[in-house]
C-alpha positions in Angstrom: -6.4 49.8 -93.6 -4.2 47.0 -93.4 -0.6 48.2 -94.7 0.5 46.9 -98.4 3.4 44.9 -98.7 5.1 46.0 -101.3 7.5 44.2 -103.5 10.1 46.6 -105.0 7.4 49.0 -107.0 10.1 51.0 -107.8 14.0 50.5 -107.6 14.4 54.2 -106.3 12.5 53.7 -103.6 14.2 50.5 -102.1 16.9 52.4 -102.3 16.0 54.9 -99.7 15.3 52.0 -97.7 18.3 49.7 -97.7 20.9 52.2 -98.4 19.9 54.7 -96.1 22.3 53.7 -93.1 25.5 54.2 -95.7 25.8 57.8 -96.6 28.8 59.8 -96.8 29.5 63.9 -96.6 29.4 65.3 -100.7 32.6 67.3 -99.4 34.8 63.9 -99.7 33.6 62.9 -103.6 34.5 64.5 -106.8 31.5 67.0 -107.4 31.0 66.3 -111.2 30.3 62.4 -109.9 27.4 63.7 -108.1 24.1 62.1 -109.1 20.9 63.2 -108.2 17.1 62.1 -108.3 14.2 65.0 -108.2 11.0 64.1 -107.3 8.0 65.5 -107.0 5.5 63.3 -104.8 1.5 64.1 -103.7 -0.3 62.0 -102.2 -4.3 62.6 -102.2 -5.4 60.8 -99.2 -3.4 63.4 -97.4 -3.7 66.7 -99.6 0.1 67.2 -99.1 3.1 67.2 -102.0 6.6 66.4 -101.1 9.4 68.1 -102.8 12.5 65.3 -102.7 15.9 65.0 -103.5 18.3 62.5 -103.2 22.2 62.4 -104.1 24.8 59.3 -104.8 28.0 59.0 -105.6 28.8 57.8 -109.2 25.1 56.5 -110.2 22.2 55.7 -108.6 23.6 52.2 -106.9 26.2 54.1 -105.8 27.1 55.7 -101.6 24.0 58.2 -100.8 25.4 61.4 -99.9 25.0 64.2 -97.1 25.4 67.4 -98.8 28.5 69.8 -96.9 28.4 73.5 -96.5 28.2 75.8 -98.8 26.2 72.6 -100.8 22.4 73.3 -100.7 19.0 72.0 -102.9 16.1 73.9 -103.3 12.4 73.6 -104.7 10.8 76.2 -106.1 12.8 78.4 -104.2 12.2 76.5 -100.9 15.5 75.2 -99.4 15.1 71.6 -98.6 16.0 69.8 -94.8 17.8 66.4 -94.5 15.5 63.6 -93.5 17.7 61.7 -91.4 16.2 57.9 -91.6 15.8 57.7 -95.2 19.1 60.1 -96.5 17.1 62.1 -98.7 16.0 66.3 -98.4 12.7 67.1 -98.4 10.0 70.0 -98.4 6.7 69.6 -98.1 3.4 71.8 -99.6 0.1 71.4 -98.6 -2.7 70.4 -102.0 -1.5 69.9 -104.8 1.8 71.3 -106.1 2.5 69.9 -109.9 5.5 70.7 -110.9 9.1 71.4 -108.9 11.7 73.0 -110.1 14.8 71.7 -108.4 18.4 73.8 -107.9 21.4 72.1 -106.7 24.6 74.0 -106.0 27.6 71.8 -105.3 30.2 72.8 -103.5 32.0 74.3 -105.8 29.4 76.9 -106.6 27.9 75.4 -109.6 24.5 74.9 -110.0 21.8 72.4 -111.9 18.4 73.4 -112.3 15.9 70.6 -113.3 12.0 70.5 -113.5 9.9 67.9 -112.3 5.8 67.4 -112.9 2.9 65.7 -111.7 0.7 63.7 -114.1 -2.9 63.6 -112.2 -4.7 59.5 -112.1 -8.1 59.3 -110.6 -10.6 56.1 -110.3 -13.7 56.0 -111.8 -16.9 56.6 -109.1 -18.3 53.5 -109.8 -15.9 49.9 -110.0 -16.8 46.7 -111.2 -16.6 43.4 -109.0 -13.7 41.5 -109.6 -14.6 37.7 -109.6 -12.2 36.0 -107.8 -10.0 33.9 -110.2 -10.7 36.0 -113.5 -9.2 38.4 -115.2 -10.0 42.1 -114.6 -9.6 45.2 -116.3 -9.3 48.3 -114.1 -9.9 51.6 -115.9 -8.2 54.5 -114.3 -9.0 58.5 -115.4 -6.4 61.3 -116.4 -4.6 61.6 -119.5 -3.4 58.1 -120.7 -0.1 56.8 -120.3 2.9 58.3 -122.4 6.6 56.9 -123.0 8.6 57.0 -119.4 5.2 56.8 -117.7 3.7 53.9 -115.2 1.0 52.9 -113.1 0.4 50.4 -110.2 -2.4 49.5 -108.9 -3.0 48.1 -105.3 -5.5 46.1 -104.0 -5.5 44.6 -100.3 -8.6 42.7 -98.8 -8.8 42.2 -94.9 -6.5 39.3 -94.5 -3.1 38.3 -94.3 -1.2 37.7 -97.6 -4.0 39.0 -99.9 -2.7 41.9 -101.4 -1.7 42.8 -104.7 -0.2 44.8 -107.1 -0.1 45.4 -111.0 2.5 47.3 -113.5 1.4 48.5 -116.7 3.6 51.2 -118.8 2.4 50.4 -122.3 1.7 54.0 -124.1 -1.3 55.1 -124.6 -2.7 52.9 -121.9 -5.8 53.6 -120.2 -6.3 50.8 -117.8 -4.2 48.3 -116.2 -5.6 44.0 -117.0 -5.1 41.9 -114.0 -4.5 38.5 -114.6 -6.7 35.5 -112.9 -3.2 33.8 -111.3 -3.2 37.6 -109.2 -7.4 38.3 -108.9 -7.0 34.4 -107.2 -5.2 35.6 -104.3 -7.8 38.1 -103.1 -10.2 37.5 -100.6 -13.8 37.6 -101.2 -15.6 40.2 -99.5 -15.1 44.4 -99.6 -11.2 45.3 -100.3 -9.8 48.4 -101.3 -7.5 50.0 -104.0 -5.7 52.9 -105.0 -3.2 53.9 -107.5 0.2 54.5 -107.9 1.6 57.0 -110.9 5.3 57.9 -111.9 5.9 60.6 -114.9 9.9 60.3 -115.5 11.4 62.5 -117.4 15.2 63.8 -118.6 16.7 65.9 -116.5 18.0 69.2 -117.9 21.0 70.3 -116.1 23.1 67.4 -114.7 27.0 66.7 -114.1 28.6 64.1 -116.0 27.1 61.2 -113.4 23.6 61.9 -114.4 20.1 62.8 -112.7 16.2 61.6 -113.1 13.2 63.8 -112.6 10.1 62.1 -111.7 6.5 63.2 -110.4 4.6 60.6 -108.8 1.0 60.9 -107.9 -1.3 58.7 -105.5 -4.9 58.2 -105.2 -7.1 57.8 -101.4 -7.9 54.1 -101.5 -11.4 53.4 -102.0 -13.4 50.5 -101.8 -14.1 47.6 -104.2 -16.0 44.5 -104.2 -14.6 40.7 -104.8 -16.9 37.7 -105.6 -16.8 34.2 -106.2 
């Protein structure tokens, strides 16, 4: 499958990208300016959860940081390992893991424990055509959407430039309506979609600089049809 271009679906994660290559050793900042983000991340074509964790100096626009000895994170008890290109530590599980519980020590000794969960999304077996040019509802399954949740959906046909992808965090939401101006820019023919879910919630144990907990769930892409 062609690969999505995506256009800042979420702020965190262009932040790993463009900020990885500036990082600086947790030993040189004042530990109680330590922020953190906790996420929980599975990913269904692949049957594998990631356990991540990422740190920054001040907020979450601020330096990313290396955490020094004695300094550690852990999920569930599982010490995580720094991923050099993208500045963050991760674990991975194989299936499904839904919820992470997250313990940073600084180096100072003190600790922060924060929990992180996995809202499940799923498509429905059978998908309507989308007529090229009108509006279109896609109804997703799973619990509907609560306060600090969201949903994208992607949808990418076999040519260049004819992907797309749609936001909706309204409560209680159980589909996501894609307008004509974005169904016009797909191409007619079989294309394929998945979805994209993010449960954030407030973290419990933080220093004075603040974390986020989120878990983020993504469907296999599966096929559906586009008409005149």
């Amino acid at each position: 499958m062609k690969k999505l271009t995506l256009i800042l679906f979420l702020f965190i994660s262009a932040l790993y990208i463009f900020s990885a290559c500036e990082r600086e050793s947790s030993s040189d900042v004042n530990q109680d300016r330590i922020y953190a983000v906790y996420e929980m991340v599975y990913e269904e074509s692949a049957d594998i959860t990631y356990a991540r964790a990422s740190f920054f100096f001040g907020s979450i626009t601020g330096t990313k940081l290396q955490l020094a000895d004695p300094s550690n994170v852990s999920c569930n008890q599982d010490l995580l390992g720094f991923k050099e290109a993208l500045a963050y530590y991760e674990k991975q599980y194989t299936g499904m893991v839904d919820t992470g519980t997250f313990v940073f020590t600084d180096t100072e000794g003190n600790s922060f424990e924060n929990m992180a969960y996995i809202k499940g999304i799923g498509l429905p077996e059978t998908l309507d055509t989308i007529v090229k040019g009108s509006s279109f509802e896609l109804f997703f399954t799973g619990e509907a959407l609560a306060n600090g949740e969201g949903v994208y959906a992607y949808i990418n046909g076999q040519m260049e430039q004819d992907e797309i992808n749609v936001y909706q965090n309204t409560s209680g939401a159980t589909s996501i309506v894609i307008p004509a101006t974005q169904t016009s820019k797909l191409s007619v023919g079989t294309n394929t979609v998945y979805l994209r879910r993010r449960n954030e919630t407030t973290a419990q144990q933080t220093t004075s600089a603040g974390a986020i907990c989120a878990g983020i769930y993504q469907t296999a892409a599966v096929n559906i049809e586009v008409k005149e």
